[in-house]
N, C-alpha and C positions, 0 to 999 in steps of 0.2 A: 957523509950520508950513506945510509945500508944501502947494500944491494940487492935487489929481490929479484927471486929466480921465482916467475909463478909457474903455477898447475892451472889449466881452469878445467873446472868439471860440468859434462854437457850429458844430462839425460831425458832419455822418452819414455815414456810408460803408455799402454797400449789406450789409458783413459786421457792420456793427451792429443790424440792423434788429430783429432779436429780442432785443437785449441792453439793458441798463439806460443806453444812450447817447443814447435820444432826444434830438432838440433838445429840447421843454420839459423833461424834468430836466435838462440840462446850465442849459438858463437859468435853473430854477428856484435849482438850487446858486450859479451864480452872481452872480444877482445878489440873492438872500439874504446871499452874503459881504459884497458890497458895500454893503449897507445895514447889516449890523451894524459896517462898520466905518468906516461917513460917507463912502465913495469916492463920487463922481458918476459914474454911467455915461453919457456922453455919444454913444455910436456902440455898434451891434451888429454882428455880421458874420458869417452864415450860410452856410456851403457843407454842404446838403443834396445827398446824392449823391456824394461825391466820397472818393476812396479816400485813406488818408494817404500811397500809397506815390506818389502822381501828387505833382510839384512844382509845379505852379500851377493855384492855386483861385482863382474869379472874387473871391470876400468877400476871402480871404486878401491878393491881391495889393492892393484896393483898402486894409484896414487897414497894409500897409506903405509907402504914398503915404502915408497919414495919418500913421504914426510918420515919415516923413521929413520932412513938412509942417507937424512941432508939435503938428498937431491932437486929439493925444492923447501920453500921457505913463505911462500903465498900461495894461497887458493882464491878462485877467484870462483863464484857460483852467479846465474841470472836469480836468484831465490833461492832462499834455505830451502821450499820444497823437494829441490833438484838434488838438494844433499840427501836429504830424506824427509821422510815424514811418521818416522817415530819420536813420538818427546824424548823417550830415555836417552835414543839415541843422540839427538841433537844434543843434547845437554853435553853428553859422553864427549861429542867431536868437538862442539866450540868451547866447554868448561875446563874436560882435560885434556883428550887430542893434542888440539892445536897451542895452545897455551906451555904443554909441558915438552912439545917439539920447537918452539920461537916459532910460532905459525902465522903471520897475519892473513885474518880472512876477511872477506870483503862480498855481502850480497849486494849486485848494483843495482838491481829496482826497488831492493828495502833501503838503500842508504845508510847500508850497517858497512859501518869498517873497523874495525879493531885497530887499528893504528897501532901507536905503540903500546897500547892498554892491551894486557894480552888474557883480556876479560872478555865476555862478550855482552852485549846490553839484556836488558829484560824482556825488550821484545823478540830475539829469535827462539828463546826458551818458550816463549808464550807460545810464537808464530806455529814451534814446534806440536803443541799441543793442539793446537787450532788446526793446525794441518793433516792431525792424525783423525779428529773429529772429520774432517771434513773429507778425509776417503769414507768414511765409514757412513756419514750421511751422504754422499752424492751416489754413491751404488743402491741406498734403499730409496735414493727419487728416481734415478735411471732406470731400476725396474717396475717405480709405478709407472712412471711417463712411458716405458713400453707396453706395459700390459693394457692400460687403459688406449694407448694408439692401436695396439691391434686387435682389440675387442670391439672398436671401430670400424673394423674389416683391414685395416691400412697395411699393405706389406712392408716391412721395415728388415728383412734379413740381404745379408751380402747377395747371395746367388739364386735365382729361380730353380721352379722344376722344370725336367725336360715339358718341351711341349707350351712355356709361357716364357713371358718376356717382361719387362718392365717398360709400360706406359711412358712413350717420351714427352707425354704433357704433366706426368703426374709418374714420379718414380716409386709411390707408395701405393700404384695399382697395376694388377698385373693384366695383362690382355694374353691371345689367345696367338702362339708364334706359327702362321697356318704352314711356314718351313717343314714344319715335322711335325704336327697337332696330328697328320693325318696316319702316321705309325702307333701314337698312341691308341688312338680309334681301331688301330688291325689290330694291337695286341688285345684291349680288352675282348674285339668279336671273336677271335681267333680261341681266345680260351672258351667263352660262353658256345663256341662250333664243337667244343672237349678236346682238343688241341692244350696239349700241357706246355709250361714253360721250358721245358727241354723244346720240342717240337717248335716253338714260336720262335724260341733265339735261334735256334739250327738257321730255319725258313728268312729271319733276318740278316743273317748270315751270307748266307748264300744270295741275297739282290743286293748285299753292299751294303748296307746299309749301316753309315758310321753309328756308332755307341753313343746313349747318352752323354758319359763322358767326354768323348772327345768332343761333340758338338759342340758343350757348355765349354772345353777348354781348362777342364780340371785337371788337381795333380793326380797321380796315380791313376794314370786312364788306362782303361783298359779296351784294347783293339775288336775284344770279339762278345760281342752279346753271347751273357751267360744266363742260366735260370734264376739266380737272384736279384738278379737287374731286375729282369720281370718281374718278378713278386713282390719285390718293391716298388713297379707302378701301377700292380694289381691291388695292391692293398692302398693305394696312398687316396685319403680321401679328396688332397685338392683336386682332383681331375671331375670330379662332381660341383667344383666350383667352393669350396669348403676349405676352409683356415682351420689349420691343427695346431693348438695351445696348450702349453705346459708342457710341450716334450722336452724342455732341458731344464736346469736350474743353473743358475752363474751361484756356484760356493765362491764365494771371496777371500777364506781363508785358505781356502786348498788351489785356489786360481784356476779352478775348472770347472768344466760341464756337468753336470750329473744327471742321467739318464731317469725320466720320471717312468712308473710301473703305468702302461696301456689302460689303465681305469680311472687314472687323473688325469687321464688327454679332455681336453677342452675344445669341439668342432663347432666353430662360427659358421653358419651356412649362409649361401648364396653370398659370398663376399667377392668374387670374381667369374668371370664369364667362363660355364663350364664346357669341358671337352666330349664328356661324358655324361649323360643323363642318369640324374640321381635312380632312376626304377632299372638300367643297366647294371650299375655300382653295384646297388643291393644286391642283386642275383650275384655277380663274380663274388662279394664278400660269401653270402650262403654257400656257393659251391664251393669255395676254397674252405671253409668251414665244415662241411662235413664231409671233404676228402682229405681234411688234415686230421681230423678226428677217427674216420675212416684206418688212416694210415697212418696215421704219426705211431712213431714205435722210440724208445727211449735207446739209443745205441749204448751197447757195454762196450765200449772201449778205455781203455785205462790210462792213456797217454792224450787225453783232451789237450787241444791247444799249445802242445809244447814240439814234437817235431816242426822245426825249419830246415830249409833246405840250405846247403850248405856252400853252394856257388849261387844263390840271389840275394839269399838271408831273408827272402819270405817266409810265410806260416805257411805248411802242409796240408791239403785238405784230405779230410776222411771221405773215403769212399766205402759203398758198402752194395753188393747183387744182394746177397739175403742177410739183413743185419740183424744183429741175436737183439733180441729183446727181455726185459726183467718183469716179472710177475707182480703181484703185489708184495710174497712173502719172500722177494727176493730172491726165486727162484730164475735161469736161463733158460730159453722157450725159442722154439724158433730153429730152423738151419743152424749148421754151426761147420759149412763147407771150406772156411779161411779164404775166403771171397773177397773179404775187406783188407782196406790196402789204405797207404798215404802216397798221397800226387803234390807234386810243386807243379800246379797248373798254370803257373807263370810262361812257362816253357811255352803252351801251346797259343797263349794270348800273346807275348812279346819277346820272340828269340833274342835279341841284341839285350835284353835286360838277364835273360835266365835262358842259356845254348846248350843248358845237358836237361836231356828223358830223365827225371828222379819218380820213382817209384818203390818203394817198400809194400813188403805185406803185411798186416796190424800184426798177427800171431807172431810171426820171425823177431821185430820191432819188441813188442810184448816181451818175451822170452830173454833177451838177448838185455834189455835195460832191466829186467828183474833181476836178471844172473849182474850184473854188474852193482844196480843197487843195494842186492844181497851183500856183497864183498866190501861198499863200501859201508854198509851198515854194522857189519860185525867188527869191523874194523876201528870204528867207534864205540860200538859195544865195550872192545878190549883196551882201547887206549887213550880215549877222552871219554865216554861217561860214566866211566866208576868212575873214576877222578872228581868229576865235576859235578855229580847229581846230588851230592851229599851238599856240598857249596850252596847249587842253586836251590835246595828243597829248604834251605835254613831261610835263602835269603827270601823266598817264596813266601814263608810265614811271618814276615815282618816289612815287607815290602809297602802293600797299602797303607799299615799305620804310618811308615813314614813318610811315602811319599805326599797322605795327608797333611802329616806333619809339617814340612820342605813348605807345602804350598802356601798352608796357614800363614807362617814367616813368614816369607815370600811379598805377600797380600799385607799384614801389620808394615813390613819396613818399605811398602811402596806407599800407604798410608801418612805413616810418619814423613815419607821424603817429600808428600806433597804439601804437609801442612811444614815443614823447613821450608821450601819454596816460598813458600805465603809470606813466609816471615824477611825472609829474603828480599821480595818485592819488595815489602813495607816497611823494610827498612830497620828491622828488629835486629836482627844479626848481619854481623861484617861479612862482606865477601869473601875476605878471605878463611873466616870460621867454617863459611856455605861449602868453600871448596873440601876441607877436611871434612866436613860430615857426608857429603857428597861422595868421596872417595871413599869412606868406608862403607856406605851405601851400595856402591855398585860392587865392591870389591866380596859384600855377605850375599848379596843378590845370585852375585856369578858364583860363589862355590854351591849354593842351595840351588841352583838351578844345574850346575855338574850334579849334585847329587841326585837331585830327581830325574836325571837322565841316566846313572846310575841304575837304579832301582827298575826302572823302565826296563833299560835292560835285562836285567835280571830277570823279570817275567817275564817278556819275549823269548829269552834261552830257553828259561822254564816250563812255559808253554811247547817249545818245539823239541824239546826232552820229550816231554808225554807223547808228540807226536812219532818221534822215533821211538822210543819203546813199546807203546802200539804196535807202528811196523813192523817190527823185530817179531812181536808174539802174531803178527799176522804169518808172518811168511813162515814161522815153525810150525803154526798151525796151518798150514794152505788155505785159509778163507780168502774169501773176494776183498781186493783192494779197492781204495778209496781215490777217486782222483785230484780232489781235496788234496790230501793229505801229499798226493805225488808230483803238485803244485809249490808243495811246501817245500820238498824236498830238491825239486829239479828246475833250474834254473830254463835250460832249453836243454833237445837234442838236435845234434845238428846232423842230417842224414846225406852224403856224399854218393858222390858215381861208384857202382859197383857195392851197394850196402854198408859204405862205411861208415861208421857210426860214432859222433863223438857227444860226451854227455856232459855237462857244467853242471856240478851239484853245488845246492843251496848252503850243502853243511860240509 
């Protein structure tokens, strides 16, 4: 009788968290099976966190080194979903994977076991396809079933705002936390007294008064009320009792947030007991309105967002006494005294996180990553892009047709493999013909898809040529730089005790 060394493979993904997929039931199912039926479990392999629709998981990829290795010879899964939920993929792991490593695999609540058939049935192929339908519809009802619940007024997010609390009769309303409700109340009068948000955080400051953050218990707290905390409970409409919708978008292909533009905010009113009275609100929003109007000034500085400090590894803030500002015809107006400076203001919010004074002046900063930019610019100039501009400007003119091309394929042989399928089910063609066409199916798939990654490349280089040669003809011409462009170029710099300065370029 063989002897089977398994793997079992145990994953969470973040849309399981409420469902019956935990890791321990998945482990507890599994390896329950495996002891009623004498298999040794030799290796586990855990991707907590990871969605089935991503193709590589840290656990996953290490158990398929092991099936390549020998070092196991079974898998055992609670559900093919758990292996993934791409068809191609599935297909790939249970048709050749496992099959062309002696793999038996075994889902124990589908009742799929490969035995000694080192085939797999038609239903985890299918399961696959159903599976991958089914991320993809359960995210567009999750966001109806949220939008239509909080168009109802219903709060349905993890954390409150400072100053409310969630209803312990009802966690989907928020009440009024009178703990701290009463600091909110002094900041808004405090500004409508002409008290700026420097002035109000200072005066918070100074009677103790813990930070929103730390009240709520959040990460990254920060110990000392700063002016953007304020402005952020000066602007925010729930405190007038008011639900803000549409401020994010869940992308499911990019598995993130994406920040909606302030003119597609959606304000549900009176959906919660207000702190503030809506005829207050209005007045702070008008006065912050036309003293940012007043004063807003577009700052020239050329190193946007890229100084961090070099013993926190925070982002540096810009400071600025008289910030130059830019005209309409792009002219610099204004002071121009070298006033403005970068701070890791980490230091003065949490010594034990960030124990050294970091301070630059923007000019010094300025001067000192152009003189280095320049060097590593010309430098390129002389010994990668002659070289290379010729290469990429060829492939730059041929690029879209083919990577049109590639895709077209691409699209015909995934066509073709689904009507083989069909025939497969029903019985038209042998298994064993399905596997040969199958493998040369994936095998045209994966070099058209190297190629169009190929190509891809190529106009990314292409692209960031032009943007260094720009450069180049900027800085022989002295014109104003771009900080675009110096995003493109600069990875971070990282600014140390005593102005030392190190830079990670992008090229």
């Amino acid at each position: 009788m063989k002897e089977y060394k398994a793997g079992i493979y145990l994953r969470l993904s973040k849309e399981d968290r409420e469902s019956n997929n935990s890791i321990d039931f998945q482990r507890e199912i599994t390896t329950k099976y495996a002891k009623e039926h004498n298999y040794t479990i030799v290796k586990e392999y855990v991707d907590n966190g990871f969605s089935g629709i991503l193709e590589s998981r840290p656990a996953l990829d290490k158990m398929i080194m092991d099936i390549v290795r020998k070092n196991i010879n079974m898998v055992i899964v609670k559900d093919t979903s758990r292996l993934t939920r791409d068809k191609n993929l599935t297909s790939y792991y249970t048709d050749i994977l496992f099959p062309d490593n002696d793999i038996r695999f075994i889902s124990v609540t589908e009742y799929i076991d490969t035995g000694e058939r080192y085939e797999i049935d038609d239903v985890v192929a299918l399961r696959g396809i159903v599976n991958q339908c089914y991320v993809e519809d359960i995210s567009k009802k999750v966001k109806a079933v949220k939008r239509s619940f909080k168009e109802q007024g219903h709060f349905i997010e993890g954390s409150v705002a400072y100053g409310y609390k969630k209803d312990k009769n009802d966690c989907h309303k928020l009440v009024i936390d009178e703990e701290v409700a009463e600091n909110v109340r002094y900041i808004f009068k405090a500004y409508l007294d002409g008290n700026g948000p420097m002035q109000i955080a200072n005066e918070l400051n100074n009677r103790n008064i813990i930070t929103a953050s730390q009240y709520l218990k959040r990460k990254n707290i920060g110990k000392r009320w700063t002016p953007s905390m304020i402005k952020r409970i000066l602007s925010s409409p729930i405190y007038a009792g008011n639900m803000v919708l549409n401020k994010y978008e869940n992308n499911l292909r990019l598995k993130k947030k994406i920040a909606n533009k302030v003119k597609d905010y959606r304000i549900l009113e009176n959906t919660h007991p207000a702190i503030i009275s809506q005829e207050d609100f209005n007045k702070v929003q008008q006065k912050r309105s036309s003293r940012t109007k007043k004063e807003r000034r577009t700052y020239y500085y050329l190193l946007k967002e890229l100084p961090v400090c070099m013993h926190c590894g925070r982002k540096m803030t810009y400071k600025s006494y008289h910030p130059m500002t830019i005209d309409e015809n792009g002219n610099i107006k204004g002071k121009q005294d070298n006033k403005a400076y970068f701070i890791c203001e980490q230091h003065n919010r949490d010594r034990e996180i960030c124990n050294v004074y970091n301070k630059i002046n923007e000019t010094a900063l300025n001067e000192i990553v152009l003189q280095k930019l320049s060097k590593r610019l010309k430098y390129i100039q002389l010994h990668q892009y002659a070289k290379d501009v010729k290469y990429l400007k060829e492939g730059q003119n041929k690029e879209l047709t083919e990577i049109k091309k590639c895709k077209n394929e691409i699209s015909k042989l995934e066509t073709n493999f689904r009507i083989l399928y069909e025939k497969k089910v029903e019985g038209i063609i042998r298994e064993k013909d399905f596997k040969i066409k199958y493998k040369e199916y994936t095998e045209k798939v994966s070099k058209l898809k190297e190629k169009v990654d190929r190509f891809e490349e190529i106009k990314t280089a292409y692209n960031l040529r032009n943007d260094v040669e720009r450069l180049i003809i900027e800085f022989e011409n002295c014109n104003n730089f771009d900080n675009n462009i110096m995003k493109k170029l600069i990875e971070k710099i990282e600014i140390g005790k005593n102005n030392k300065i190190d830079i990670t370029f992008k090229i």
